[in-house]
C-alpha positions as CSV (number, residue, x, y, z in Angstrom):
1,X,-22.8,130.2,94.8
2,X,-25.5,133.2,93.8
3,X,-22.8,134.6,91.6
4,X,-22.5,130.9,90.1
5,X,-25.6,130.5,89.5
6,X,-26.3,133.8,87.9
7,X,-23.4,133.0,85.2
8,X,-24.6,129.1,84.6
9,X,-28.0,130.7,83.8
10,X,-27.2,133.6,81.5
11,X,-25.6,134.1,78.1
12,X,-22.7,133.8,79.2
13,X,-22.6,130.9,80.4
14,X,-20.1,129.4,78.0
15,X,-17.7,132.2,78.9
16,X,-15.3,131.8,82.0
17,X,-16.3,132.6,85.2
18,X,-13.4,134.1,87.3
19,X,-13.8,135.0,91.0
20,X,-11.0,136.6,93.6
21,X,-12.0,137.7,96.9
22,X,-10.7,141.5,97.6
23,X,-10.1,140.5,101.2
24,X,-8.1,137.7,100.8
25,X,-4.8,139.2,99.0
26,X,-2.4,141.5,100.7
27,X,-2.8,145.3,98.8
28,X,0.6,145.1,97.5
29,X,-0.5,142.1,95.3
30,X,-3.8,142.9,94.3
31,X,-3.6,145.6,91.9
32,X,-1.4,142.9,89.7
33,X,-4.3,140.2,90.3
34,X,-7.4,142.2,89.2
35,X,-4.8,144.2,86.1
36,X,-2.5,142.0,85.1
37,X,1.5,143.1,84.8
38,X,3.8,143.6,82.1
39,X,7.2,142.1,82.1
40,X,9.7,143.9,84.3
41,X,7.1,146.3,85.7
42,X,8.4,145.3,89.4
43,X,11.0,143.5,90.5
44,X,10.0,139.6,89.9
45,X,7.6,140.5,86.8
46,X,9.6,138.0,84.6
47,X,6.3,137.6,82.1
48,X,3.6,139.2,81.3
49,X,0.4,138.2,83.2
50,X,-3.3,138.6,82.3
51,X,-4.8,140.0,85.9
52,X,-8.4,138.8,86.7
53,X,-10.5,141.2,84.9
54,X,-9.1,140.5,81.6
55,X,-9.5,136.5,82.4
56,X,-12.9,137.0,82.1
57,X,-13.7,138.4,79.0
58,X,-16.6,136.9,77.8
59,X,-18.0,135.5,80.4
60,X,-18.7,137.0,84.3
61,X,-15.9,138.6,86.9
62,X,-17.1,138.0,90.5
63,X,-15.5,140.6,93.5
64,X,-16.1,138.8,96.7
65,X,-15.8,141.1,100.0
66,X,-15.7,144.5,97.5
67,X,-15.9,146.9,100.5
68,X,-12.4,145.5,101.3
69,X,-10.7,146.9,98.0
70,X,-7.8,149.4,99.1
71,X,-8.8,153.1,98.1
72,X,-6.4,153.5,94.8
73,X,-8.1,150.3,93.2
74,X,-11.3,151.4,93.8
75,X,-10.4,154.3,91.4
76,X,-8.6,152.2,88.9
77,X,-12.0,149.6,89.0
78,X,-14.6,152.7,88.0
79,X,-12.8,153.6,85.5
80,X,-12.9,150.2,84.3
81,X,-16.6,150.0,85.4
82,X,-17.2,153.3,83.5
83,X,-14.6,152.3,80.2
84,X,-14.6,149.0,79.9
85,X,-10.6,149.4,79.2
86,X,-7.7,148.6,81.4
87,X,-4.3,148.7,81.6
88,X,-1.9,146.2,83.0
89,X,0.4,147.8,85.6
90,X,3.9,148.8,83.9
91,X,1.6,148.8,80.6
92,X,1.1,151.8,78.1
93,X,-1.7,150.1,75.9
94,X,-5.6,150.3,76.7
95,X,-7.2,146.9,76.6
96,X,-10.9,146.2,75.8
97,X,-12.4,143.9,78.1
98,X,-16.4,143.1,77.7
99,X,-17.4,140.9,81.0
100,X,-20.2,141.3,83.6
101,X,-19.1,142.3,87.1
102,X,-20.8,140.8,90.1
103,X,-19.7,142.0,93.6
104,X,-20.7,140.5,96.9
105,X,-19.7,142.2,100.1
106,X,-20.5,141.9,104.2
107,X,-20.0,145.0,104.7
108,X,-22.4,147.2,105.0
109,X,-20.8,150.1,102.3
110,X,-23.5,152.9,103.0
111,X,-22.2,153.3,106.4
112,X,-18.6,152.8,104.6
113,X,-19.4,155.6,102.7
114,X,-20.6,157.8,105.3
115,X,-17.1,156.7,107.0
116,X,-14.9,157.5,104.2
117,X,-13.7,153.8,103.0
118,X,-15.7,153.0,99.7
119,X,-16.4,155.4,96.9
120,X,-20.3,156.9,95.9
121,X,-19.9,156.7,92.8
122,X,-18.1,153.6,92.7
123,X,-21.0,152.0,95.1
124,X,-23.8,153.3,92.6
125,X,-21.6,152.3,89.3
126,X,-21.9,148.3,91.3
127,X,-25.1,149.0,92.9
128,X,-27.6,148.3,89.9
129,X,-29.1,145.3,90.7
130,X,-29.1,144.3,94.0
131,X,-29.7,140.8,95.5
132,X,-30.1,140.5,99.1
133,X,-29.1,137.4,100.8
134,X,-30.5,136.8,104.4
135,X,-28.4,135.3,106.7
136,X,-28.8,131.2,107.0
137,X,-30.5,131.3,110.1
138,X,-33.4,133.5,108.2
139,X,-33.4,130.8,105.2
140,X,-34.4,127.9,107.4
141,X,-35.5,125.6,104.0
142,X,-32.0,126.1,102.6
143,X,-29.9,125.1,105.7
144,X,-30.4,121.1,105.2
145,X,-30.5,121.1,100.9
146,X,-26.8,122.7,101.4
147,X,-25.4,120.6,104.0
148,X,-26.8,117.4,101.8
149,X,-25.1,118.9,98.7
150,X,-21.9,119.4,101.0
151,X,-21.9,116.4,101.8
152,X,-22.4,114.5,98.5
153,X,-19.5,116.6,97.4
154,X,-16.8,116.2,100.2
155,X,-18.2,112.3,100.2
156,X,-17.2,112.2,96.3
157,X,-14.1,114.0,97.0
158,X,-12.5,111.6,99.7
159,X,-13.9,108.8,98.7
160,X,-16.1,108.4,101.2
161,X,-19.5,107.9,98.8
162,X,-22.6,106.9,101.1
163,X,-22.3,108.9,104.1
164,X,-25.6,110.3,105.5
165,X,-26.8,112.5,108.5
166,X,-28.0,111.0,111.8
167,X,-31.7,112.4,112.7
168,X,-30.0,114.0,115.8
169,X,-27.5,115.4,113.3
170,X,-30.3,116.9,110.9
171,X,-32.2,118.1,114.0
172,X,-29.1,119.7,115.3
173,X,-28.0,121.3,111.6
174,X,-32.2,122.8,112.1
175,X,-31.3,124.4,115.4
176,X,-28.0,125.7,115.1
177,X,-28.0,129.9,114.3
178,X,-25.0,129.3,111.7
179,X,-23.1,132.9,112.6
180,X,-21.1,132.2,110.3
181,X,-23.6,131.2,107.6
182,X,-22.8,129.1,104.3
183,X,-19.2,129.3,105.0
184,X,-19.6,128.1,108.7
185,X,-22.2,125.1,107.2
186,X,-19.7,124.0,104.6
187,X,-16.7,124.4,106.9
188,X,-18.3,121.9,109.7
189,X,-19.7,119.1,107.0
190,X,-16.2,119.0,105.6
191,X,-14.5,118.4,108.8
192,X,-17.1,116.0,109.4
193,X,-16.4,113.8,106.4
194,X,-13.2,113.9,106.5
195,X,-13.1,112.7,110.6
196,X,-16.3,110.4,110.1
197,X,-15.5,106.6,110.9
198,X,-19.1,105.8,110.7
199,X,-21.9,105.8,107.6
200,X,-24.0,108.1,109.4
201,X,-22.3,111.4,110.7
202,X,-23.2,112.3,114.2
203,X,-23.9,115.6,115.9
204,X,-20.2,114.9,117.7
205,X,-18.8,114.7,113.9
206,X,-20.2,118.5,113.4
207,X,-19.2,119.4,116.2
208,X,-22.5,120.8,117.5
209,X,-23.4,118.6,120.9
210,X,-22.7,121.5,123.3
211,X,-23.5,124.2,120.7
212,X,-27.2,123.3,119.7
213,X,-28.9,123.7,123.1
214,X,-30.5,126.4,124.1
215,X,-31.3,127.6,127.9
216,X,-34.2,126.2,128.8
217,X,-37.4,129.1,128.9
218,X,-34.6,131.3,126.5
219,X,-36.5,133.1,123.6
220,X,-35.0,132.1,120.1
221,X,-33.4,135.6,120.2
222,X,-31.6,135.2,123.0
223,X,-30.6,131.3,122.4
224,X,-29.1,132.7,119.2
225,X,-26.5,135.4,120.5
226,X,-25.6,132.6,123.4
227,X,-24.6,130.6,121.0
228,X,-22.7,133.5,118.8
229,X,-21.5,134.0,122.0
230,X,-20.0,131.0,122.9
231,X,-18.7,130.8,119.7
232,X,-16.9,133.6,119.2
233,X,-15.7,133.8,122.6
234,X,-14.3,130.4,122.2
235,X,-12.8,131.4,118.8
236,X,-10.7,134.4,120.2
237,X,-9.6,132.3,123.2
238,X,-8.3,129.8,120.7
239,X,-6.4,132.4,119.0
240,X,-4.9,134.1,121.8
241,X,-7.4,137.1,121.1
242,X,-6.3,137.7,117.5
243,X,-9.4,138.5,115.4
244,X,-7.9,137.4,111.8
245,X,-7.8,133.4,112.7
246,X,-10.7,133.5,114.7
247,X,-12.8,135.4,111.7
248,X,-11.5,131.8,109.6
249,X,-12.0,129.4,112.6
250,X,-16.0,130.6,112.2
251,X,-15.5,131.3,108.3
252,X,-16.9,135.1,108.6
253,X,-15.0,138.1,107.3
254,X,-13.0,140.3,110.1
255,X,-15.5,143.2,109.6
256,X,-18.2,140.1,110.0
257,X,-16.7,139.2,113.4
258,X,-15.9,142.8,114.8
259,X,-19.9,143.4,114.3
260,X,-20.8,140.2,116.1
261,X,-18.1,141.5,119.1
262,X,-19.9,145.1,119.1
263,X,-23.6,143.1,118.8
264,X,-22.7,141.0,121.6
265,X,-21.0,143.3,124.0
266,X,-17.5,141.5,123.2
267,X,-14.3,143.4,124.1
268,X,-11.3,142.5,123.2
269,X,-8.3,141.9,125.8
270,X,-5.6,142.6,123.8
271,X,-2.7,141.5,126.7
272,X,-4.9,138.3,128.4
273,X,-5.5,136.9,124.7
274,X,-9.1,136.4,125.5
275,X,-12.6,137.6,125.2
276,X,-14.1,139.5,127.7
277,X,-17.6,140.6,128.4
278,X,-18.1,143.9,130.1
279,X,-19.9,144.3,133.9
């Protein structure tokens, strides 16, 4: 949505804006989407395909998740960076491309660096304006002007035009620590549209009745990672322990959810299928 707005409100606004998230598409694939392919570079290269970066000449490319790009592409993306030239995969001929790269990551790539798994140089070619976006909890004024705008939208969508939030519901939506932040808010108003049989959507329709009270006497710290808790506890158990569908259940990336397992003191039981807590 930053990346969104960022193109809408620059001079490039009348040029496309093209996103792919880095996480999303297996390695094997995503050298072809961010480079395009020539015809007959690889067996079922019938055409010749325009990859992502050259889509958005003219206007802005946006890299979701960039600390998950694979080691060889983060090569072939500084040069790029560096060149502004690419070349399709099976292709001989440079091509010019002239677009503005924004990349959004929840990874934390210093410590990726330190690790081994993202490039310096590549990091500092990215790194030269950077826009730090606390989590939801931390932006307490934005939490309600999303859901309403999520809401207008999944109303329009389905047909459902009119819908509202209950004042439990809006109380509830206040309180809640969103783990999984804009993804997680979107995620629960959507289901909640599409289930609602009523004009006003509940606290039941967002599913957050048993998830939006804290123990009594708890400090806010400590209501928060109960609820994280509970959540991602439930998520794994729901999942028979595996991390990848549990990291969509709550909308976070994997590396999101392995950091809220090590914050919370998490293991994982790998033969029970379940989450465990040590002591």
């Amino acid at each position: 949505m930053v990346a969104m707005a960022i193109h809408r409100r620059s001079a490039r606004k009348d040029g496309p804006f093209v996103a792919i998230n880095c996480g999303a598409i297996p390695e094997t694939l995503l050298e072809s989407e961010l480079f395009g392919h020539e015809k007959g570079s690889f067996t079922g290269a019938h055409v010749q395909r325009k990859g992502r970066i050259e889509l958005a000449t003219g206007g802005t490319l946006f890299l979701d998740e960039i600390g998950e790009l694979p080691a060889l592409l983060q090569v072939k993306l500084l040069r790029f960076l560096q060149e502004q030239r690419i070349e399709r995969v099976g292709g001989r001929q440079e091509i010019q491309v002239d677009s503005r790269v924004i990349a959004a990551t929840s990874v934390d790539l210093k410590k990726a660096i330190i690790d081994g798994r993202f490039r310096e140089d590549l990091f500092y070619r990215l790194a030269v304006v950077v826009i730090s976006l606390p989590p939801l909890r931390e932006r307490d004024n934005d939490i309600l002007l999303l859901a309403q705008d999520f809401l207008r939208r999944n109303a329009a969508k389905t047909g459902k035009e009119g819908l509202a939030f209950s004042q439990e519901a809006l109380r509830a939506l206040g309180d809640h620590p969103w783990p999984g932040n804009i993804r997680e808010l979107e995620n629960r108003v959507k289901r909640a549209v599409i289930m609602a049989e009523r004009k006003r959507l509940s606290v039941e329709d967002l599913e957050l009745s048993s998830l939006g009270v804290a123990a009594h006497g708890a400090s806010l710290k400590e209501a928060r990672e109960a609820v994280e808790r509970e959540m991602v506890q439930r998520a794994l158990r729901k999942h028979g322990g595996k991390i990848a569908p549990a990291a969509v259940e709550l909308g976070i990336s994997r590396p999101t959810f392995y950091e809220l397992m090590e914050k919370l003191g998490i293991q994982r039981a790998e033969r029970e299928g379940r989450a465990a807590e040590p002591g």
